[in-house]
C-alpha positions as a printed NumPy array, in Angstrom:
array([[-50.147,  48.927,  48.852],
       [-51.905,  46.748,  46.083],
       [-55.105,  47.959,  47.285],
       [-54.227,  51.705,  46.399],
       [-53.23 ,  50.493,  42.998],
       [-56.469,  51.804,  40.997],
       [-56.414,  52.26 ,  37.307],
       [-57.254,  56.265,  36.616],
       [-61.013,  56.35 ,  36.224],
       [-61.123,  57.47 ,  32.881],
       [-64.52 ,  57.205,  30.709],
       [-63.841,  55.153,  27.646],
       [-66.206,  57.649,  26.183],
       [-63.784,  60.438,  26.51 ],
       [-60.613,  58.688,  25.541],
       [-60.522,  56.777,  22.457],
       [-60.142,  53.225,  22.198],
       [-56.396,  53.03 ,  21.059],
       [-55.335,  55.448,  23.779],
       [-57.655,  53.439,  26.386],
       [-55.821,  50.295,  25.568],
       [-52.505,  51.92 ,  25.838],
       [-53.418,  53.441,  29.419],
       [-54.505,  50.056,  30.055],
       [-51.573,  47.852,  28.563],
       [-49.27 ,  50.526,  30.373],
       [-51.219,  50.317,  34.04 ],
       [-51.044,  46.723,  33.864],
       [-46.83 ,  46.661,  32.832],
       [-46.544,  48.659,  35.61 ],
       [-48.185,  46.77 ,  38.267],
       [-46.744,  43.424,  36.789],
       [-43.271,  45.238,  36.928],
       [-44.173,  45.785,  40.397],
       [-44.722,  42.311,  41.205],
       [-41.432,  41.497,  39.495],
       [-39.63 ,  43.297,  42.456],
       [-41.389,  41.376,  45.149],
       [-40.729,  38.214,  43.161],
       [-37.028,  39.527,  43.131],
       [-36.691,  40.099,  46.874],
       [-38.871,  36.867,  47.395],
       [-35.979,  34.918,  45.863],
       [-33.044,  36.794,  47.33 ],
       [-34.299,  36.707,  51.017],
       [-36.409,  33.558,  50.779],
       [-39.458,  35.111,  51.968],
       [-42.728,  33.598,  51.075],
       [-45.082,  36.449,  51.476],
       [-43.116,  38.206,  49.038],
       [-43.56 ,  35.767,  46.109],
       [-47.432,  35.794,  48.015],
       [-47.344,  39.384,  46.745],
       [-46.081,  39.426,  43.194],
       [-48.932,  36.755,  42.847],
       [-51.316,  39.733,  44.061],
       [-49.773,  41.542,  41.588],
       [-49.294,  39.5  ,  38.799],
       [-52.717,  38.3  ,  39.137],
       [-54.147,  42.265,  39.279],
       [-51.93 ,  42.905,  36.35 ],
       [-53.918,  39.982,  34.11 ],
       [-56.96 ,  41.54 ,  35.256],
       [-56.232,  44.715,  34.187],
       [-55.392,  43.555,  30.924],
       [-56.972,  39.921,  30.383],
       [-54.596,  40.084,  27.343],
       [-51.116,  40.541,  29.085],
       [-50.433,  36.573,  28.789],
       [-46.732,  37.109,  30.549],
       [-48.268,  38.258,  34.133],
       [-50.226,  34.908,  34.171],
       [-47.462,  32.975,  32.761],
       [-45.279,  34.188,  35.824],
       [-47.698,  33.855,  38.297],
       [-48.18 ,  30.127,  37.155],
       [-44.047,  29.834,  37.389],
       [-44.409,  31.342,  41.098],
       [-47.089,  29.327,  42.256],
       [-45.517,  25.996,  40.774],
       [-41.58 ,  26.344,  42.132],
       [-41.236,  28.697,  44.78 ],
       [-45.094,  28.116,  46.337],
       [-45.227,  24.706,  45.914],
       [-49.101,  25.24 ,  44.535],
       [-48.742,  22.855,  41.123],
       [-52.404,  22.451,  40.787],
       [-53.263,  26.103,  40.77 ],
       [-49.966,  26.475,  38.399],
       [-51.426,  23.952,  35.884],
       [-54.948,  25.953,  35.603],
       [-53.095,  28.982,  34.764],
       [-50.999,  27.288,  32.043],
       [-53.869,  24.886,  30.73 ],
       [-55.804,  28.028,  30.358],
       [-52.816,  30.475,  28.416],
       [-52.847,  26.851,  26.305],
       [-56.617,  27.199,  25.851],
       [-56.277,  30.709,  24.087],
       [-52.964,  29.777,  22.149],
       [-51.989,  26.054,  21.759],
       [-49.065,  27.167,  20.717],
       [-47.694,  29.266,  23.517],
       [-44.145,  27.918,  23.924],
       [-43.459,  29.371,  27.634],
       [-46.241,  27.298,  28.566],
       [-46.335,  24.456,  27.119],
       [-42.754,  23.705,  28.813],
       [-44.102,  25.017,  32.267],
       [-47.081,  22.673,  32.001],
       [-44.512,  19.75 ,  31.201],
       [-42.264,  20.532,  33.788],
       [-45.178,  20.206,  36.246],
       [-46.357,  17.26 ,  34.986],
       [-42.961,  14.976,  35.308],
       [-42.528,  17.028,  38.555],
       [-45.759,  15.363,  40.003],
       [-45.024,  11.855,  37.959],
       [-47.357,  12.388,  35.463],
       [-44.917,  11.031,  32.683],
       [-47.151,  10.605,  29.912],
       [-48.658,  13.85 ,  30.32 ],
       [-44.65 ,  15.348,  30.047],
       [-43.147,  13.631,  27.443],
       [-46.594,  14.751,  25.016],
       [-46.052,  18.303,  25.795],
       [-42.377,  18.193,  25.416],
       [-42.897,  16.191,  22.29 ],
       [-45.556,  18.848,  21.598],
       [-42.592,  21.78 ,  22.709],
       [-40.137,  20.31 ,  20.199],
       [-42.75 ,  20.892,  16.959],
       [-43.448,  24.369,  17.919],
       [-42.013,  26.957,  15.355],
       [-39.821,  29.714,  15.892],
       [-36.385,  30.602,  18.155],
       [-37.562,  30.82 ,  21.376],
       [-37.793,  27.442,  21.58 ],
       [-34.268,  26.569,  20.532],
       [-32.563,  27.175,  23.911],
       [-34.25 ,  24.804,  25.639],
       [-34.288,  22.383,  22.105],
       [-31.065,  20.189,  23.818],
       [-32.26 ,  20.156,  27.507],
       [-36.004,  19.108,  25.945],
       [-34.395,  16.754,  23.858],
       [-32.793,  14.738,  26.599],
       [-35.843,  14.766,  29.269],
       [-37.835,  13.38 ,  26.615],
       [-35.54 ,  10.797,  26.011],
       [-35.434,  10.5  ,  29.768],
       [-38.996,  10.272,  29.904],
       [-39.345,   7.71 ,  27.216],
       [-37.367,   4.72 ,  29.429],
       [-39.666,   5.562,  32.232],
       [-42.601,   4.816,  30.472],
       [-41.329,   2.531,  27.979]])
């Protein structure tokens, strides 16, 4: 199926740029929303080669639109928990991190990974990091950040 999944071969020529990036922010929404239902059925069933797909698709969704930073951000999410593939999870979120340092969803993933694989340090900096950030969509996770990195501190302490 994901091999069918072509992007209309449209000149850029003949449509003009705003409409091309629409067509193009659209196409990739759709195949990301695609790979949102295998990720679904991949955690109601428990069957790997569905999350193995939405990777395929979250993965051709970032390449149709190199700026679609959610696709990547989920694939990183799939590929850490339910494939058990931390290292190629961490070059995903080092590299959202690379284009915006800032990039809350991230930054959290990245430290999750990190105490996950006993990398404490490494944690409790971006969690530190996590807890500076502004803005609200940090402050549901504010409490639960607040006591891993207190967590964190005895270990290394």
């Amino acid at each position: 199926m994901l091999s069918r999944l072509r992007p209309v071969n449209l000149s850029r020529s003949t449509v003009c740029k705003g409409t091309w990036l629409l067509i193009r922010f659209l196409w990739a929404w759709l195949v990301y929303t695609w790979g949102g239902l295998h990720r679904y059925f991949g955690n109601q069933s428990s069957i790997r080669s569905e999350h193995q797909a939405a990777v395929r698709y979250f993965t051709k969704a970032h390449e149709i639109d190199p700026t679609f930073r959610r696709a990547l951000l989920e694939r990183g999410v799939l590929l850490w928990r339910e494939l058990g593939q931390p290292d190629q999870a961490l070059a995903d979120f080092n590299r959202l991190l690379e284009d915006d340092p800032q990039f809350a969803p991230a930054l959290m993933n990245r430290g999750m990974v990190a105490q996950n694989a006993g990398r404490y340090r490494e944690a409790l900096a971006d969690f530190e990091a996590f807890l500076e950030l502004p803005g609200s969509e940090i402050e549901m996770y504010r409490l639960e950040v607040q006591r891993t990195i207190a967590l964190l501190r005895e270990m290394v302490a």
